[in-house]
C-alpha positions in Angstrom: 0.0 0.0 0.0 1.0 3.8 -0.5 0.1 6.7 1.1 -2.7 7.7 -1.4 -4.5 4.5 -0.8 -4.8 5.3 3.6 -7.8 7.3 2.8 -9.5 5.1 0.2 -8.9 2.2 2.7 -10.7 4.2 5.7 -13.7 4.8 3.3 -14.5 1.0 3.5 -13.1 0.2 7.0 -14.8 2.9 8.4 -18.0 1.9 6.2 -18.8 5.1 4.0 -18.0 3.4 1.0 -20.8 0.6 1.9 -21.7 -1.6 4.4 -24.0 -4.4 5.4 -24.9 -2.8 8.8 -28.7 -1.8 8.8 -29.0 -0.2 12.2 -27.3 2.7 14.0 -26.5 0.6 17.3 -24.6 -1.9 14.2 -22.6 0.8 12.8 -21.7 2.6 16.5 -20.6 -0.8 17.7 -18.3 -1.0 15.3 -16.8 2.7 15.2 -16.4 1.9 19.1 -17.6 5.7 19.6 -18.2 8.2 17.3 -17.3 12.3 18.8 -20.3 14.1 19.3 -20.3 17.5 20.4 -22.7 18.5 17.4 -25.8 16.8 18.0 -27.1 17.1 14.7 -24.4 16.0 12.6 -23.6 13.0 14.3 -26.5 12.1 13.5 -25.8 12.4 9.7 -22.9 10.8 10.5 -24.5 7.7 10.9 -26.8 8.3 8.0 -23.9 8.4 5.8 -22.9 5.2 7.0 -26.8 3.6 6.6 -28.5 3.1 3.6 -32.3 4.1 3.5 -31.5 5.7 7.5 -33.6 8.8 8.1 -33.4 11.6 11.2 -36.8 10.4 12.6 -35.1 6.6 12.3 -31.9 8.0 14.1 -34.1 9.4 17.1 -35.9 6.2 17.6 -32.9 4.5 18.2 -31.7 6.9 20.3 -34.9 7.3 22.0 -34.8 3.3 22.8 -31.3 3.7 24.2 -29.7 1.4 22.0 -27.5 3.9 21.6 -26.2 6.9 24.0 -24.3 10.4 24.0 -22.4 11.0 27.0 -18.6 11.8 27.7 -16.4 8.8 27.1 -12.4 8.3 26.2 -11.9 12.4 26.1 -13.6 14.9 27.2 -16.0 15.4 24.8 -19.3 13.8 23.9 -19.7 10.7 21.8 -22.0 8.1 20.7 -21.9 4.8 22.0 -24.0 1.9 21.7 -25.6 0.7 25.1 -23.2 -2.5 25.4 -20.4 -0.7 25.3 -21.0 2.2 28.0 -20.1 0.3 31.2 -16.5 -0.8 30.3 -15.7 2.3 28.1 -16.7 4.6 31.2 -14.5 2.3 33.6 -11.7 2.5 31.3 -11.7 6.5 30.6 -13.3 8.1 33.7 -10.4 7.9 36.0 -8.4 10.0 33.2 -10.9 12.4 32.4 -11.7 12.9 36.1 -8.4 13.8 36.6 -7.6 16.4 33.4 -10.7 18.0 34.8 -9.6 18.0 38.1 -7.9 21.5 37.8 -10.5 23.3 36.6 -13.1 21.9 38.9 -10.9 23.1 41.7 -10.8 26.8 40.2 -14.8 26.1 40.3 -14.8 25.4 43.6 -15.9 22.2 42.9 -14.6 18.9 45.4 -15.5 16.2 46.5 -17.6 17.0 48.7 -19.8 18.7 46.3 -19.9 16.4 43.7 -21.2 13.7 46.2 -24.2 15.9 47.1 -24.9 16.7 43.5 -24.8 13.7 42.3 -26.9 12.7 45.2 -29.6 15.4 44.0 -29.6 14.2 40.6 -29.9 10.5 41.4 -33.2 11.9 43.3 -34.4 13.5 40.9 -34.4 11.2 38.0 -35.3 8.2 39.6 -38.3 6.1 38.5 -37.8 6.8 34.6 -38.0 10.4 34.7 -36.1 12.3 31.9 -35.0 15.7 32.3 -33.2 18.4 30.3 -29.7 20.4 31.6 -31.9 23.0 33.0 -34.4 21.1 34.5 -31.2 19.6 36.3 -30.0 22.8 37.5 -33.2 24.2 38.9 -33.0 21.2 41.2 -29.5 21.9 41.7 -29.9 25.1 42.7 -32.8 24.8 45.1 -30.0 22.8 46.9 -28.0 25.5 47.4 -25.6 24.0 44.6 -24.3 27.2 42.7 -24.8 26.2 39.2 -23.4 29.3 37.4 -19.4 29.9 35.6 -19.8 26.1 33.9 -20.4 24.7 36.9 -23.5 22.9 35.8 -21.1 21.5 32.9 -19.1 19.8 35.3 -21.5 18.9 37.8 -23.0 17.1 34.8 -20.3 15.9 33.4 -18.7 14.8 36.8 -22.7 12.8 37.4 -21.5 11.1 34.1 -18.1 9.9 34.7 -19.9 8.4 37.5 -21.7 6.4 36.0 -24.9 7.8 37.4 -26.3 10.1 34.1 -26.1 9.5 30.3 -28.9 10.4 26.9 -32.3 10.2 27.5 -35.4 10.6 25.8 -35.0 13.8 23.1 -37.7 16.2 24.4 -39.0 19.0 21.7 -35.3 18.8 20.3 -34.2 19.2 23.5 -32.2 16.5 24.8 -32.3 15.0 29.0 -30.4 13.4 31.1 -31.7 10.1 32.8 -30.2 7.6 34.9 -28.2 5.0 33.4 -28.6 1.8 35.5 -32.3 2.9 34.4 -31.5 3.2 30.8 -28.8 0.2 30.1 -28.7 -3.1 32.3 -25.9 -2.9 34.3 -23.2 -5.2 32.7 -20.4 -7.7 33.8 -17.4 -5.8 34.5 -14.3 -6.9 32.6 -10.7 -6.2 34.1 -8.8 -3.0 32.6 -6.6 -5.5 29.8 -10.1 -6.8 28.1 -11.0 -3.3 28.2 -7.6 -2.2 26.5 -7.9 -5.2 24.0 -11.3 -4.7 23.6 -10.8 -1.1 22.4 -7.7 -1.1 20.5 -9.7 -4.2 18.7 -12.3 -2.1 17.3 -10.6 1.1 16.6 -8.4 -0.9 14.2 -10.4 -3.0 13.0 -12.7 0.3 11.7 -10.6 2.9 11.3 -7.0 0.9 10.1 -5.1 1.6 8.0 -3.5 3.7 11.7 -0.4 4.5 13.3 -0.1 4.0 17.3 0.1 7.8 17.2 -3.5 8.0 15.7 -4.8 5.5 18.5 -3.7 7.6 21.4 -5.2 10.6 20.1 -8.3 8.5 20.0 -8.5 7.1 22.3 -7.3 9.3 24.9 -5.3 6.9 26.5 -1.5 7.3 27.9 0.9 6.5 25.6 2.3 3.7 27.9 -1.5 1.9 27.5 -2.0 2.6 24.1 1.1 0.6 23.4 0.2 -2.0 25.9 -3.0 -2.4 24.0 -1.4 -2.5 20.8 0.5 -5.1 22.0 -2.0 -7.8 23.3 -3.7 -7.5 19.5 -1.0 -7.6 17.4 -1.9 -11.3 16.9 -4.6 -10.6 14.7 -3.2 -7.7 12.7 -0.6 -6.8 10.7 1.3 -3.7 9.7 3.1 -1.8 6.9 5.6 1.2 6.8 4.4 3.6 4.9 6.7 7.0 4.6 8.4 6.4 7.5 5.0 5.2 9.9 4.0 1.8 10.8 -0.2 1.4 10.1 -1.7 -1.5 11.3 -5.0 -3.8 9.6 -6.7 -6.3 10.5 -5.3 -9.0 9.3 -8.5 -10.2 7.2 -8.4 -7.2 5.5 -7.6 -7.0 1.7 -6.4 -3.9 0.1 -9.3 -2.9 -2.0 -8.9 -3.0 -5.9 -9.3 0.4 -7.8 -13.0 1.9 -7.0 -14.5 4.1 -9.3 -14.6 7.9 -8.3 -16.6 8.5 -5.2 -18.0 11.7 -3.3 -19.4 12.0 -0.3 -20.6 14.8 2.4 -18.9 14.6 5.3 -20.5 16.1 8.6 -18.5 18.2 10.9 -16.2 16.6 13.5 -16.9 13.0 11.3 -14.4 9.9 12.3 -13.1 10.1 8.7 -10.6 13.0 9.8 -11.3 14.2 13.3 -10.0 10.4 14.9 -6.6 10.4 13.4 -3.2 12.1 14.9 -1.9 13.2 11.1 -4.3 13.9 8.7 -3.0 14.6 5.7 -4.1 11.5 4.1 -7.5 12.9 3.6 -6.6 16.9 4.4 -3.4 18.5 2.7 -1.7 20.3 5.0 -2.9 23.5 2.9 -6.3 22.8 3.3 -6.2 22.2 7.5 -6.8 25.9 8.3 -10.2 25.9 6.0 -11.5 22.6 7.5 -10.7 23.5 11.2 -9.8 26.1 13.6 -7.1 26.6 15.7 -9.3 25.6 18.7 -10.7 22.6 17.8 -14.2 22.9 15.3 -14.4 21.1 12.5 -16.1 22.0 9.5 -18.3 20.0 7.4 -16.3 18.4 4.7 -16.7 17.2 1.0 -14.9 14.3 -0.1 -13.7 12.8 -3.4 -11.7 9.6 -3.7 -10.9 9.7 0.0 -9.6 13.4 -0.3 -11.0 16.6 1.1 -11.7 18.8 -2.1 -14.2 21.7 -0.1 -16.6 22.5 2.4 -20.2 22.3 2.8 -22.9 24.1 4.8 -27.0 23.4 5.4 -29.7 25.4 6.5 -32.4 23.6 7.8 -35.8 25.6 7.7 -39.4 24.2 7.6 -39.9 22.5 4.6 -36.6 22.4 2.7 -32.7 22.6 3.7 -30.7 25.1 1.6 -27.5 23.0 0.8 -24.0 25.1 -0.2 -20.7 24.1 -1.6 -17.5 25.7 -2.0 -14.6 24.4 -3.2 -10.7 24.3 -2.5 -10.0 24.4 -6.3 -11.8 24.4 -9.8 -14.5 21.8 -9.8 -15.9 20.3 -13.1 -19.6 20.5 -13.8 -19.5 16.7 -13.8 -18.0 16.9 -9.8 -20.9 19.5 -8.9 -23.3 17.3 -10.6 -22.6 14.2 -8.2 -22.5 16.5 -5.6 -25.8 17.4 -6.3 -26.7 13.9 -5.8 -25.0 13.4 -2.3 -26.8 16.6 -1.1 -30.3 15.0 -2.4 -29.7 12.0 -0.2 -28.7 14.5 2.7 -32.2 16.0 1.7 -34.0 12.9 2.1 -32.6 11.8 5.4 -33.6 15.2 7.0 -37.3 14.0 5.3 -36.7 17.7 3.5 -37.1 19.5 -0.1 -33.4 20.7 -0.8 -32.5 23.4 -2.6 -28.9 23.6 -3.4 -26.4 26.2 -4.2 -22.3 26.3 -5.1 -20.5 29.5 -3.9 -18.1 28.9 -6.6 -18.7 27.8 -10.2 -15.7 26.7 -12.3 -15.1 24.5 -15.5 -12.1 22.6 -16.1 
C-alpha cells in the first residue's frame, strides 16, 4: 500500500463506501464511539454510514437507548451503543476525572460537592424520569448548589463519569439526562486489559489503515496503554511502513482494488478526519486551516476519492434545507453534478425538499 490508498482504505473500514450494517446501534458498535459535540451532525454521521436511514429513524434509536451520547475516552461527547458504556466509562473516567480536576478546583468544585450533587440528581431522575440540563439545574440550585461559571457543565459531566447520568429521551429537540442503570442493564465488569484489547480491537479493525500515534489521540489513552493495547492484539493484525510510519490492519483485510470515483458529504467533527493524529491523508496540510480552527471545530467536509476537495454548509428551515458548496480548487460540472446527488440523499434523510447552491462555479 502507498500513502494515497490510507484514505480510500478508511472509506471502506470505516463503512462510508458501503456496508451491510442496517442499524445505528450496528454501525456505533463497530466505530467503538463516534465524537459528538454537534448533535445534529452526528446524526448524519450515521446516516452516511446507513442506507435508507432517516433523522426520525436515528431518534428512535436513540430514543430506545440502543445507543447513547455521554462523555467517554476524552472529554467530549460521543456516541456509544448501550453494550459498550459500562467498560468504556471504567476504562476512561479515571483520566478524564483527573484532566478535569484543575478546573473543577478553580470552580470550587470537590468532592464533597460532587457527592451531594450527584446525590440530587440520582433523586431526581429516579423512576424513569427524563430531564433536560436545566431542569437539572433548577434542582441543583434549590439545593443550594451554585450552578453558574460552567459549573453545571461539570457537575453534569462529573454525574456522568460516575456512572450515574447519560442520553435520554429527546424532548421537543431538547435533549435529558436520565439515569443510566435505568437506561442500560448494568453489565459484567471486565478487568482494565479486556477493556484495552477490547478497544484497541475495534478502533483498528474500523478505522485501520492507523499508526499508534492515531490510537492515542483517540483514544485518549496514555501512551504507555495505548502501546500495551497494541501489544496484546497484534496477533490478529498486521502492519506496513508507509513514509516512514508503521499502520496496522486487521489482518482479514484486503487492500481494496481500484474503486471508481466517489464523493461523499462529510458532517462536521466526522471519524473520517477528526479520529486520526496526522491527517493529511484525507486533508493536505494546505487545506487544514479551511477545514478546522485553531481551537478545535471542524467543518463540514466534502470528499472525493478519499480526499477533502471543499466545504459544505446546510440550513435547515421548515420544509426544505438550503444546501451550499465551495470548493478548495476548480470543480468540473461533472463533480458539482454528483454533488448534487449526495446533497439529495442529505435532503432525504432530513425528510426535506433541498434546494442547493455552489458558492463557486468553475469548469475545467
Amino acid at each position: 500500500m502507498n500513502f494515497k490508498n490510507i484514505s480510500n482504505t478508511r472509506l471502506i473500514t470505516q463503512q462510508i463506501a458501503a456496508t451491510t450494517f442496517t442499524s445505528p446501534k450496528e454501525i456505533v458498535c463497530w466505530m467503538g464511539a463516534m465524537q459528538a459535540q454537534d448533535y445534529r451532525m452526528v446524526k448524519w454521521a450515521i446516516g452516511l454510514r446507513l442506507l435508507g436511514i432517516t433523522y426520525a429513524l436515528f431518534e428512535d434509536s436513540f430514543n430506545k437507548g440502543e445507543i447513547l451520547r455521554t462523555h467517554v475516552l476524552r472529554p467530549t461527547w460521543h456516541i456509544v451503543s448501550a453494550e459498550d458504556i459500562y467498560w468504556m466509562l471504567e476504562l476512561s473516567a479515571p483520566q478524564m476525572k483527573r484532566a478535569m480536576k484543575s478546573r473543577d478546583k478553580q470552580l470550587g468544585l470537590d468532592e464533597k460537592v460532587f457527592i451531594k450533587s450527584n446525590s440530587i440528581i440520582t433523586k431526581a431522575l429516579s423512576g424513569g424520569k427524563h430531564l433536560t440540563r436545566t431542569e437539572l439545574g433548577v434542582k441543583l440550585e434549590k439545593a443550594k448548589i451554585s450552578t453558574n461559571e460552567q459549573r453545571l457543565t461539570h457537575l453534569l459531566f462529573y454525574a456522568e463519569l460516575s456512572g450515574i447520568i447519560c442520553s435520554g429521551k429527546v424532548n421537543s429537540s431538547n435533549q435529558t439526562y436520565t439515569l443510566l442503570a435505568e437506561r442500560v442493564k448494568i453489565a459484567k465488569q471486565i478487568n482494565r486489559d479486556e477493556a484495552l484489547t477490547k478497544l484497541a480491537k475495534r478502533y483498528f479493525r474500523s478505522h485501520c489503515p492507523a499508526t499508534l500515534e492515531d490510537f492515542t489521540w483517540w483514544s485518549g489513552l496514555n501512551i504507555t496503554d495505548a502501546k500495551h493495547a497494541l501489544e496484546m492484539i497484534k496477533k490478529n493484525f498486521i502492519s506496513e511502513t508507509i513514509k516512514s510510519k508503521t499502520y496496522w490492519f486487521a489482518d482479514s483485510f484486503s487492500i481494496p482494488e481500484k474503486r471508481k470515483s466517489s464523493v461523499y458529504l462529510l458532517p462536521a467533527f466526522d471519524e473520517f478526519i477528526i479520529s486520526y493524529k496526522d491527517r493529511t491523508a484525507v486533508l493536505p496540510q494546505e487545506h487544514q486551516a479551511k477545514a478546522f480552527t485553531s481551537n478545535g471545530i471542524f467543518h463540514p467536509a466534502i470528499v472525493m476519492n478519499g480526499k477533502a476537495i471543499g466545504l459544505w454548509k446546510r440550513n435547515i428551515q421548515k420544509d426544505k434545507v438550503i444546501l451550499e458548496a465551495e470548493f478548495f480548487k476548480k470543480a468540473s460540472k461533472t463533480l458539482m453534478a454528483s454533488i448534487e446527488k449526495k446533497f439529495n440523499r442529505f435532503a432525504k434523510f432530513l425528510e426535506k425538499k433541498p434546494e442547493v447552491k455552489f458558492s463557486k462555479i468553475y469548469e475545467q
